[in-house]
N, C-alpha and C positions, 0 to 999 in steps of 0.2 A: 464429530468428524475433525481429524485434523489437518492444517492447511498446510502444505508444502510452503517454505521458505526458501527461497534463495537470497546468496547474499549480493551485499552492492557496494558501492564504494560512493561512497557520502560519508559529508562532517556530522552529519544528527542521525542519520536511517542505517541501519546494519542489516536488514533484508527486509523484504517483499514478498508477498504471497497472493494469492488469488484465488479464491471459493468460486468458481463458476457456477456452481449448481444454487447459492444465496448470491451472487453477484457483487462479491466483497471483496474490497481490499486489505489485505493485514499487510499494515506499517510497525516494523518493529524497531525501536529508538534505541538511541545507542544509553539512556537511560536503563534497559531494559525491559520500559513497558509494551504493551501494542497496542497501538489503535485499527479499529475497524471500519472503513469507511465502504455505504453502499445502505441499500442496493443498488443496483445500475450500473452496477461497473462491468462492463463486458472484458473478455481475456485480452482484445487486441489494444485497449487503452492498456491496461494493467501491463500487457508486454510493453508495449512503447514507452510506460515512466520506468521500466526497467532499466531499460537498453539505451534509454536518454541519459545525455552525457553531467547534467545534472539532473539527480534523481528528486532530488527538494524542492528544488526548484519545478520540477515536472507535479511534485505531488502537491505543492501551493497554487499552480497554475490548473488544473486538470482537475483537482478533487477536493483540498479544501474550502469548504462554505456551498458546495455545489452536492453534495453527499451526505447522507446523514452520516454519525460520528459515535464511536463508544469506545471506550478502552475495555478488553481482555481483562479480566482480574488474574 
C-alpha cells in the first residue's frame, strides 16, 4: 500500500504521510530518505505535526524515541 504524502514546510521534512490502517507515520527528509515511525500513531496526532507551525520540532517532541523507527528502503 501506498501512503499519501503531503508536503510541509520545514528545513529537514519535505512531507508527511499517515497509514491509519498500520498506525504510521512517513517522515520524508529533505535527504530523500523516509523514515517510519509507529505503530500508535493515530491520524489526529499525525494532522497536528502537520499543521504545526514547526513540523520537526512537533516530530522530535511527539514521536521521536516514543515510536518505533525504520527507514523505507
Amino acid at each position: 500500500m501506498t501512503v499519501e504524502m503531503h508536503p510541509v514546510y520545514s528545513s529537514h521534512i519535505t512531507a508527511l504521510g499517515h497509514d491509519a490502517g498500520a498506525g504510521e507515520l512517513h517522515v520524508q527528509w529533505d535527504s530523500g530518505r523516509t523514515s517510519v515511525f509507529g505503530p500508535g500513531i493515530d491520524a489526529a496526532t499525525a494532522d497536528r505535526i502537520r499543521k504545526s507551525r514547526s513540523v520537526g520540532q512537533a516530530v522530535t517532541k511527539d514521536v521521536k524515541g516514543k515510536f518505533g523507527h525504520r527507514y523505507l528502503e
